[in-house]
Every structure is written in C-alpha cells, then in structure tokens.
C-alpha positions as CSV (number, residue, x, y, z in Angstrom):
1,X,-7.6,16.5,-14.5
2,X,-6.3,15.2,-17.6
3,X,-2.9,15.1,-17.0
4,X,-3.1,12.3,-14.6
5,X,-2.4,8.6,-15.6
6,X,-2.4,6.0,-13.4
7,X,-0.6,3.8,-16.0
8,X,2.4,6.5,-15.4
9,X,3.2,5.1,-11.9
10,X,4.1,1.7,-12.7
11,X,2.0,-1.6,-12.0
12,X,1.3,-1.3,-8.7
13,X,-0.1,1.8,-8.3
14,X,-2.0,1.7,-11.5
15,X,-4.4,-0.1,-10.6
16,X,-5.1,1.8,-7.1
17,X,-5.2,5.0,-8.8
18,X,-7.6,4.1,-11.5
19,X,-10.9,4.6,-9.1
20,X,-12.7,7.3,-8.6
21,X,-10.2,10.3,-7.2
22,X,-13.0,13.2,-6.7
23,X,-13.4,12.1,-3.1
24,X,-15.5,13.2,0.0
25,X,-15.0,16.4,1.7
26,X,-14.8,14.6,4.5
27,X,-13.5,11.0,5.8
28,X,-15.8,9.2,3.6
29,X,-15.6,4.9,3.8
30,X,-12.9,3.4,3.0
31,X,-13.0,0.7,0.2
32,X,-12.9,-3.1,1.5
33,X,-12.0,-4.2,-2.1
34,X,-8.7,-2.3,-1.7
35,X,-7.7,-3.0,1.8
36,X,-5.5,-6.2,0.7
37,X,-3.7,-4.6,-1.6
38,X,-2.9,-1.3,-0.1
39,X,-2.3,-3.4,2.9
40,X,0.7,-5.0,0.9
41,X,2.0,-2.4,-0.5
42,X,5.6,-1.1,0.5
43,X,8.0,1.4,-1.1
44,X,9.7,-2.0,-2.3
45,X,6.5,-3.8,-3.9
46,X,5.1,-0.4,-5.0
47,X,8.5,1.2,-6.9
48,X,9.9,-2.3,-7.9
49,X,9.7,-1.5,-11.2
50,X,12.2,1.9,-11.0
51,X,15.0,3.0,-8.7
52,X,13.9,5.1,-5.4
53,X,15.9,8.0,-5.3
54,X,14.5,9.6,-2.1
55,X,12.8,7.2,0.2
56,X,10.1,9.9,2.1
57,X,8.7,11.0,-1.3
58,X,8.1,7.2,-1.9
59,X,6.7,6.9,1.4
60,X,4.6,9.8,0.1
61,X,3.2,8.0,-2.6
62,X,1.9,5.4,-0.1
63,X,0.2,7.5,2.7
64,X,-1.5,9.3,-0.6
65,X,-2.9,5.7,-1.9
66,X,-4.1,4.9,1.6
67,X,-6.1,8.5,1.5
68,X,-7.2,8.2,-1.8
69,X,-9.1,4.6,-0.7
70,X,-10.4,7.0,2.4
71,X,-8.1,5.0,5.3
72,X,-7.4,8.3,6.6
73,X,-5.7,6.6,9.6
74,X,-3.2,4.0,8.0
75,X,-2.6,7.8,5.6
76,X,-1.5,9.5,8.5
77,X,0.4,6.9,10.3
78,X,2.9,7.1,7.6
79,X,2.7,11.2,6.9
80,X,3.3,11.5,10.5
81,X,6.2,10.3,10.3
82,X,7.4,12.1,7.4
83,X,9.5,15.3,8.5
84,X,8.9,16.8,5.0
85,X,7.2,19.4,3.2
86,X,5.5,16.4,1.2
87,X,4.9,14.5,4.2
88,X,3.3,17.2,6.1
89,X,1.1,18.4,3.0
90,X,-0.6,14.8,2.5
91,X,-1.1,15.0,6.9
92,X,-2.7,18.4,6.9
93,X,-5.2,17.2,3.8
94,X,-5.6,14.1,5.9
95,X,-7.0,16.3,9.1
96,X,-8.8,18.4,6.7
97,X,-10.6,15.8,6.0
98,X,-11.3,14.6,9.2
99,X,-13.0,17.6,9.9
100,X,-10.0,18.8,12.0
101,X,-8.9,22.0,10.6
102,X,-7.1,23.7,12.6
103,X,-4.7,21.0,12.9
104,X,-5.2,20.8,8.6
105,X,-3.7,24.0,9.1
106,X,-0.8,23.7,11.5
107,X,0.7,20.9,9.4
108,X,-0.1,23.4,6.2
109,X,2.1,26.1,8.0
110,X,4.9,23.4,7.8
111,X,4.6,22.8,4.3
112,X,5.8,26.4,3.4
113,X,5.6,27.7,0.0
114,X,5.7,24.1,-1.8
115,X,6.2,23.7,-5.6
116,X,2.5,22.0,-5.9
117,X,1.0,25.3,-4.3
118,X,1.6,27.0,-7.6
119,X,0.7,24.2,-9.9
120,X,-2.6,24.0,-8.0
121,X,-3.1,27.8,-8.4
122,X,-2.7,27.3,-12.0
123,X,-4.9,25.1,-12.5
124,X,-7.8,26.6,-10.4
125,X,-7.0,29.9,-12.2
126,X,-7.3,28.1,-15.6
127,X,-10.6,26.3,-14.6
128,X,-12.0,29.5,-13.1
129,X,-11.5,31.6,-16.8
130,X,-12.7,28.9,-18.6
131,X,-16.1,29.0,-16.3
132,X,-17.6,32.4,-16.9
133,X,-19.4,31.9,-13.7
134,X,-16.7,30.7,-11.3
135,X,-16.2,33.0,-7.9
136,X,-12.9,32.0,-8.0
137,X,-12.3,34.0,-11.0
138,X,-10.2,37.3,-10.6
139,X,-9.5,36.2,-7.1
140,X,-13.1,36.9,-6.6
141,X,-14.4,35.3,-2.8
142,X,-16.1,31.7,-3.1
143,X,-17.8,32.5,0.5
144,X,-17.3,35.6,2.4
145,X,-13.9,36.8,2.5
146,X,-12.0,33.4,2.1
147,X,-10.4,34.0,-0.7
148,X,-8.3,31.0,-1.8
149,X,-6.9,32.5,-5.3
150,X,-5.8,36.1,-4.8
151,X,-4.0,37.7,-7.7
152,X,-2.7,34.1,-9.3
153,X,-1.7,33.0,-6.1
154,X,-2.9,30.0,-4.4
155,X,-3.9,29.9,-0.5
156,X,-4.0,26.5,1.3
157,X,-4.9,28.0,4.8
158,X,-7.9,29.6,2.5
159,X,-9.2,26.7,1.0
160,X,-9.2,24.8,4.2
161,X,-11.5,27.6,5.5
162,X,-14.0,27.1,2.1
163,X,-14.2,23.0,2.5
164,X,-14.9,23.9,6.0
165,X,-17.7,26.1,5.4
166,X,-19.1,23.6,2.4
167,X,-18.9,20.5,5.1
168,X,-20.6,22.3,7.6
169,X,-22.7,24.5,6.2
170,X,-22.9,22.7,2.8
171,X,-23.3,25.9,0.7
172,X,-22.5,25.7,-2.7
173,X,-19.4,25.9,-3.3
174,X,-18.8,21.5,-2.3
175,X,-18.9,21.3,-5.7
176,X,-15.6,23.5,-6.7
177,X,-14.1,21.9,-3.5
178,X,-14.1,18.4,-4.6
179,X,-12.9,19.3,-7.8
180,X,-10.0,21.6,-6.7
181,X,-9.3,18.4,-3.8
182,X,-9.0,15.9,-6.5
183,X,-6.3,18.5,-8.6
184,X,-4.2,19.1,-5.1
185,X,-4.2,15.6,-4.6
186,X,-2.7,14.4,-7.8
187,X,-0.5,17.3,-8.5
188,X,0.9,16.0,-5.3
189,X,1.3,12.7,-5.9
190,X,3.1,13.2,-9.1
191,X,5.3,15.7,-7.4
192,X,5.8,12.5,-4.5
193,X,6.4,10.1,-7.2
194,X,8.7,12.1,-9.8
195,X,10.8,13.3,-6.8
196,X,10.9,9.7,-5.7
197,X,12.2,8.3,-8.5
198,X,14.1,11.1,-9.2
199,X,12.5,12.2,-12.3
C-alpha cells in the first residue's frame, strides 16, 4: 500500500516496520534479527518521541510489531489483554493466523463494526476495479460462496473463511489474501497509532 510510511511512526518503530509486511498466511518464522529489539520495546521507548493519549491503542501498536516479525505468541499476550475493539481485531488476525479460525472469528465478533473495516473495504474495492480480472470485483465470490466484499462492504468473518480455504487447500486465491492481509494490517496499525497519539 502506498500510504504506509514507517518513517510516520517515529524512530522506533521505523525501523521495525520497514521489512517485508506481505506476510504468511499462516504463523510463519519469526525474525531472530528482530527479537532484541521488539523485546525492548514498551509504549514508553516506542512513543517517546510524542505524547500517548490512550494507552491500549499504544499497546496496540506493540502486539501489531510483534505479529508483523511473526511472534504470534508475545502478539497475543499483549491483545489478550486488550478489552478493545483494537485489541481484539490484532487477537482474532493473530488466531487466524495460527490456523485457528474459529477462535479468529469469535475475537472478530468482538470487534463489531470497526472504523478500519471500511477503510479495508475500500481499498479491496479499489484494487479489485483496477484488476479487470479480480473475483472480488462486484462483490463477485473469490471461492464458492465466501464472499468477503458484498455491495462495497467489507466482511471479516468472510475473509477468514477465504485465507482458510487458500491455507488449506492452497487454491488460488493466497495470492489476493496476502495482499488484502498486508492492507488490514496497516490500516490498523495507523488507526492504533493515530488514536494513540491522539491524532
């Protein structure tokens, strides 16, 4: 996505968002060369250089790092323990990834309607027109009858159901998956992070 700078977030997390953020479907390995550094970082180190306005969007921001760098269990120690909408978006993406995903959706149904639903649905919806080919376009299915943009409208719950069937079937749509993962995990971080900060 090109709106996402990791030079936005200060100079902390610049430098652990500048990798590679198109990652696995599933667990994938988590990155040695970032374990001391994620392993220091605190809402204190990591937001020193701005004022935290609400402290469980900055602890947001952290559990998202530690997923990005695939620790998927330090990322859920901290959304765990997040009783937000935020908090449980990053742990249901977290047990989607772990391949549980029926748990990806019970934390999903405590998300609700959240602001980053829409901004993912908009930018699946633009990336579908602008891809003649794309079965997500006109809320057309990707596989079957899971339909994860219907009429403009994003559907978490759906999507969870396509990564599924491209993890365990590995049809053709992992592709489209990775991509729209990498989009709902920085339009949530820069939700976390402006919230945070209170931008």
């Amino acid at each position: 996505m090109n709106f996402f700078d990791p030079q936005a977030y200060g100079p902390v997390f610049a430098p652990l968002l500048a990798t590679d953020r198109r990652r696995p479907l599933d667990a994938g390995m988590p990155g040695s060369g970032a374990r001391a550094a994620l392993e220091s970082l605190s809402t204190k180190t990591a937001f020193a250089h701005a004022k935290i306005v609400d402290r469980d969007m900055a602890g947001c921001c952290i559990s998202g790092v530690w997923l990005l760098h695939d620790f998927l269990d330090e990322s859920h120690a901290i959304s765990q323990s997040i009783e937000t909408p935020s908090g449980s978006f990053w742990h249901a993406i977290m047990h989607r990834r772990e391949g549980d995903f029926s748990n990806a959706k019970y934390w999903l149904r405590r998300v609700g309607r959240h602001p980053v639903l829409d901004a993912i649905g908009d930018h699946v919806a633009a990336s579908a027109a602008a891809d003649a080919d794309s079965s997500l376009r006109h809320g057309e299915s990707a596989i079957g009858e899971t339909r994860p943009l219907e009429s403009g409208h994003w559907d978490p719950f759906a999507f969870v159901d396509l990564c599924e069937a491209a993890v365990e079937d590995n049809r053709g749509n992992r592709e489209l998956c990775l991509d729209i993962q990498q989009a709902e995990c920085e339009l949530l971080f820069d939700h976390c992070y402006r919230a945070a900060v209170g931008a």
